[in-house]
C-alpha positions in Angstrom: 44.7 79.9 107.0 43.3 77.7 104.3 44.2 74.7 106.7 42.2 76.1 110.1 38.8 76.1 108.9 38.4 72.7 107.8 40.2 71.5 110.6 38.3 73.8 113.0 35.2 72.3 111.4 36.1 68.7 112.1 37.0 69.8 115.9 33.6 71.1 116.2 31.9 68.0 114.6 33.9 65.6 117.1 32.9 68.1 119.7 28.8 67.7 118.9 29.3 63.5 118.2 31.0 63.7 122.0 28.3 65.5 123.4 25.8 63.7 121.5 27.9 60.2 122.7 27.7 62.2 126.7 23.9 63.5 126.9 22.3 62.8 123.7 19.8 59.8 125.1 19.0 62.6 128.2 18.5 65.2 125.0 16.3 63.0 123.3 13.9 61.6 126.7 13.5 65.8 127.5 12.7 66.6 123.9 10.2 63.2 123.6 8.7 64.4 127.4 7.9 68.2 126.2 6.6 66.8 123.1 3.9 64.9 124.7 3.2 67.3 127.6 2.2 69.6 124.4 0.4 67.2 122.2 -0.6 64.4 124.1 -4.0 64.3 125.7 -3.6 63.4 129.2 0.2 63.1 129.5 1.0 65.0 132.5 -1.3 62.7 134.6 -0.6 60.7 137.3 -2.0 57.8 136.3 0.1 57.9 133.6 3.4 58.7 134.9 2.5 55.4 137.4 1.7 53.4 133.7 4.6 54.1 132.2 7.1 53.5 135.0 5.2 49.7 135.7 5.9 49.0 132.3 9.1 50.2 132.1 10.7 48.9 135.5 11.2 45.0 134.1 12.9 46.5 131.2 15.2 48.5 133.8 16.0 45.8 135.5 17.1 43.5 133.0 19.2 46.3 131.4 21.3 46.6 134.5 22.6 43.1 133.6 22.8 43.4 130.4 25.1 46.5 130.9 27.3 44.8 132.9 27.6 42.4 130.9 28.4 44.4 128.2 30.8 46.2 130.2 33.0 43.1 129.9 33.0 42.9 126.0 30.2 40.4 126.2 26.5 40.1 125.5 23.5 37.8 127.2 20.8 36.9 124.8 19.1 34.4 127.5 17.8 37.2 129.5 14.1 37.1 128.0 14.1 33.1 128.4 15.5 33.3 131.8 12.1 35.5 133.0 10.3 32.5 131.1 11.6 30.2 133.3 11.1 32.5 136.7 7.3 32.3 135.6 7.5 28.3 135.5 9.3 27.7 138.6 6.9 30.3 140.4 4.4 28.6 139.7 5.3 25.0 140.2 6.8 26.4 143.6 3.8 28.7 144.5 2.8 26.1 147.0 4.8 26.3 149.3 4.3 29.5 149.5 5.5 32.9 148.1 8.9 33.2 149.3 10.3 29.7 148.6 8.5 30.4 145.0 10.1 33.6 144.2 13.8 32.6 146.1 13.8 29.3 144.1 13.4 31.3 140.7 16.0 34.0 141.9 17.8 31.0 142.0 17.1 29.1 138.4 18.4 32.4 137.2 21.7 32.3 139.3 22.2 29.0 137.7 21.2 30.0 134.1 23.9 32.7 134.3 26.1 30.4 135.9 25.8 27.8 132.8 26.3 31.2 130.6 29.2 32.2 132.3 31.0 28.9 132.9 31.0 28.4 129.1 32.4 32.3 128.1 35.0 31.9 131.3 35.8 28.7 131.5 35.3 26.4 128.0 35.9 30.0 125.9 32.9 29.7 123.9 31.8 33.3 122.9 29.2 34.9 124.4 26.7 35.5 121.8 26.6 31.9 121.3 26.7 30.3 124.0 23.9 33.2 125.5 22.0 32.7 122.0 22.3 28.4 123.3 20.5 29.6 126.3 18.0 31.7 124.6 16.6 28.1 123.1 17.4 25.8 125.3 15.7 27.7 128.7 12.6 28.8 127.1 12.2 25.2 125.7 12.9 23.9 129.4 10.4 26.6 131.0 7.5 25.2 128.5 8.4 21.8 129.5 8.1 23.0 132.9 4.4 24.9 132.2 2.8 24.3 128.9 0.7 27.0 129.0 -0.5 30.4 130.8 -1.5 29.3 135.1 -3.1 32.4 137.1 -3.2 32.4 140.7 -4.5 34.4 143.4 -1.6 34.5 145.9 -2.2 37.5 147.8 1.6 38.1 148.0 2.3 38.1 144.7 -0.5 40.0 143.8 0.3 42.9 146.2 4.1 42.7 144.6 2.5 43.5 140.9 0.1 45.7 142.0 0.7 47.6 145.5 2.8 50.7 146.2 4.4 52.0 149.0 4.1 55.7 149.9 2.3 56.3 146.6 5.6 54.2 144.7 4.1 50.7 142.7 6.9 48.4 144.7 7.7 47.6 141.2 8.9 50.6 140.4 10.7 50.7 143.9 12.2 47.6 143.3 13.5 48.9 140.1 15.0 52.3 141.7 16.5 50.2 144.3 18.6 47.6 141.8 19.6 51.1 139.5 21.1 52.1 142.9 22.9 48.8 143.7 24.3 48.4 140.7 25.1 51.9 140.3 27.6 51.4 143.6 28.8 47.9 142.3 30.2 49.4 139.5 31.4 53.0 141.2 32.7 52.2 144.2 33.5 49.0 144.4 36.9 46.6 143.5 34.6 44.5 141.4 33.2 47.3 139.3 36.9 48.6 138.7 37.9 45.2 137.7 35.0 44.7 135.1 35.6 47.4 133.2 39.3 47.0 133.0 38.6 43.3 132.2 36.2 44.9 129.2 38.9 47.2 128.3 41.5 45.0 127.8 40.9 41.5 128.7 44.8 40.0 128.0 46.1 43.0 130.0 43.9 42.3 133.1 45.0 38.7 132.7 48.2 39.4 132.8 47.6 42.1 135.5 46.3 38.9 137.8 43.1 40.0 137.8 40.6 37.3 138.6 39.2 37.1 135.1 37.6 34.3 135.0 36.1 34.9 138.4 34.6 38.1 137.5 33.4 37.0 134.1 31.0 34.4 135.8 30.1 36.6 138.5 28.5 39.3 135.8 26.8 36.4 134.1 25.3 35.2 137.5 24.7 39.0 138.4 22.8 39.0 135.0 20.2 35.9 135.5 19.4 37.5 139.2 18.1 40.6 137.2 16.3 39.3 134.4 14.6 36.7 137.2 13.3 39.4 139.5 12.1 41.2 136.0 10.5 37.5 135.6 9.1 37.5 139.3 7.7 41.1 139.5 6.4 40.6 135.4 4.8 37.2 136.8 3.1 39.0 139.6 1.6 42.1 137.7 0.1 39.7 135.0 -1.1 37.9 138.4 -0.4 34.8 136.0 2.6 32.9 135.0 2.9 32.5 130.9 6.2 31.4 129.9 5.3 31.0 126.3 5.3 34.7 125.7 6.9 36.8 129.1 10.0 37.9 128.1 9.9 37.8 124.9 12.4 40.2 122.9 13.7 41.0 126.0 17.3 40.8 125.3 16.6 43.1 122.2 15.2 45.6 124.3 17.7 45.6 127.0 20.4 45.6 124.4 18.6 48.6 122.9 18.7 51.0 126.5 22.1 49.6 126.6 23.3 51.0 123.6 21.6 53.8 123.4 22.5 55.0 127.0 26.0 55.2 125.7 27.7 51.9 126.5 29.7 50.8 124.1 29.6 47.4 122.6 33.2 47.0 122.8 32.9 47.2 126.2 35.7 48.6 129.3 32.7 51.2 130.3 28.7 50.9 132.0 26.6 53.7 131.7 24.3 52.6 134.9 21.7 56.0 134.5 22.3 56.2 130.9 20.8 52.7 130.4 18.1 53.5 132.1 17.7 56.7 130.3 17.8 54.6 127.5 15.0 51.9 128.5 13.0 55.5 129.5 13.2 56.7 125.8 12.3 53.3 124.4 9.4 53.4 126.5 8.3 57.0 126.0 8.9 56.5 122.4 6.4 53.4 122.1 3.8 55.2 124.2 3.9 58.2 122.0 3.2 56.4 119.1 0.4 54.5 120.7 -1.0 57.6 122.2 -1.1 59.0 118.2 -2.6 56.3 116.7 0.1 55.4 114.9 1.3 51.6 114.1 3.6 49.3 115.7 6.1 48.9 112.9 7.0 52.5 113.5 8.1 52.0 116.9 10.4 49.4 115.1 11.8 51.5 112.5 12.0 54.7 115.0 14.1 52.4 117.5 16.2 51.1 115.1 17.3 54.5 113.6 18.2 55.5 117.3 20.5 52.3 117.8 22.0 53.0 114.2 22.6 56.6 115.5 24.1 55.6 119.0 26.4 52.9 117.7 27.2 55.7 114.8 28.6 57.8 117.6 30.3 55.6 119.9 32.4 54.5 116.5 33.2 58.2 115.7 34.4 58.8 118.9 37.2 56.8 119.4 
């Protein structure tokens, strides 16, 4: 008998760090959202649910990536430089119009990742360093590119930042329909399957004749898309391109709804709503403290308490 309680009581506390591992970050955004639809002046408006989810979408976005690439035991710290760059080649491309602009920054972030993944897949650098490379190297290359902030009045662009469809900012539509892509890619799909296992056990899948290498730079690539349509629909809601400062602390942030949304760091699983969950929390969190008149550095010390807490639990439950 003296042996069943404490080891009933450590069942229960690895039952409560599993739930908290499984729902906590869903938890935490319901317990944030009642708070403010208490306390906070003007909350429950429209306006602001619209606010919050602009701001929030280009943080979504470049999450997705960043969770697959996570999913593979990696990490990609040239997302915020690689939005940098979309705003450069937008508008040195702008033009020729709207659509060459925005297709030939989709594709400056294809070839970012491409760099990014050629070096973890192929040359066998590791990721944080080659990524963290990037990180200088692209945002130096976008202010080469564009010294300093351009606006424009390209109606296109404009309506992309600032239009919605059926009452739904496109941004935010945009976002919604990326969570939903990537949501498949990773359910339903042979690739999804084969980036996980790859994340779980990279020697295994090699030896498995999985197409390792093949899938690595394919994530990387998947990963400079996303943070270059976060660059392009950033861009065009600023109606200016500023590659000095879009983008920065990105990859901090997207790490951030990664982790906190319950993908593990260690990779071999990708938490697509969680991460988005995640970025939502980060986002509520920050608002709330703005809405209170309270300072910045708290939003810093509140987010990095939740990321202490999330990694806290992945650890405890394997």
């Amino acid at each position: 008998m003296t042996e069943t309680v404490p080891a009933r009581g450590a069942l229960d506390r690895a039952r409560a760090v599993a739930w908290l591992q499984e729902y906590g970050v869903y938890a935490a955004v319901v317990a944030l959202f009642a708070f403010n639809a208490v306390f906070t002046p003007h909350f429950l408006a429209a306006d602001n649910f619209r606010t919050q989810l602009v701001q929030v979408a280009p943080i979504v976005i470049v999450s997705l990536g960043m969770a697959l690439v996570i999913g593979t035991e990696g990490i990609d710290l040239s997302v915020g430089s690689v939005m940098a760059l979309t705003a450069s080649v937008v508008a040195l491309y702008l033009g020729y119009g709207a659509l060459p602009a925005i297709a030939m920054a989709l594709l400056a972030g294809a070839l970012v990742g491409a760099a990014g993944g050629a070096l973890v897949a192929v040359v066998g650098v590791q990721p944080i360093v080659a990524t963290l490379a990037l990180l200088v190297g692209v945002r130096g290359l976008a202010n080469v590119f564009l010294p300093q902030l351009r606006e424009f009045t390209n109606p296109t662009l404009v309506a992309l930042g600032s239009e919605a469809v059926a009452g739904v900012p496109i941004v935010v539509a945009v976002a919604a329909a990326l969570v939903a892509a990537v949501a498949f890619l990773v359910r339903r799909t042979t690739f999804g399957r084969q980036l996980v296992a790859i994340g779980g056990n990279r020697a295994a899948s090699r030896l498995s004749g999985l197409p390792v290498r093949r899938v690595l730079l394919a994530v990387y690539v998947l990963s400079g898309v996303l943070a270059a349509v976060a660059g392009v629909l950033a861009t065009s809601r600023l109606q200016a391109s500023d590659p000095t400062s879009l983008g920065l602390f990105m990859e901090l942030s997207a790490i951030t709804a990664v982790v906190v949304g319950g993908t593990p760091l260690s990779g071999g699983r990708v938490r697509v709503l969680g991460t988005v969950m995640g970025a939502l929390l980060m986002q509520l969190l920050q608002a709330t403290l703005i809405k209170h008149d309270l300072p910045q550095s708290w939003t810093q010390m509140a987010q990095a308490v939740i990321i202490l807490a999330a990694v806290y639990a992945a650890r405890e439950r394997r």
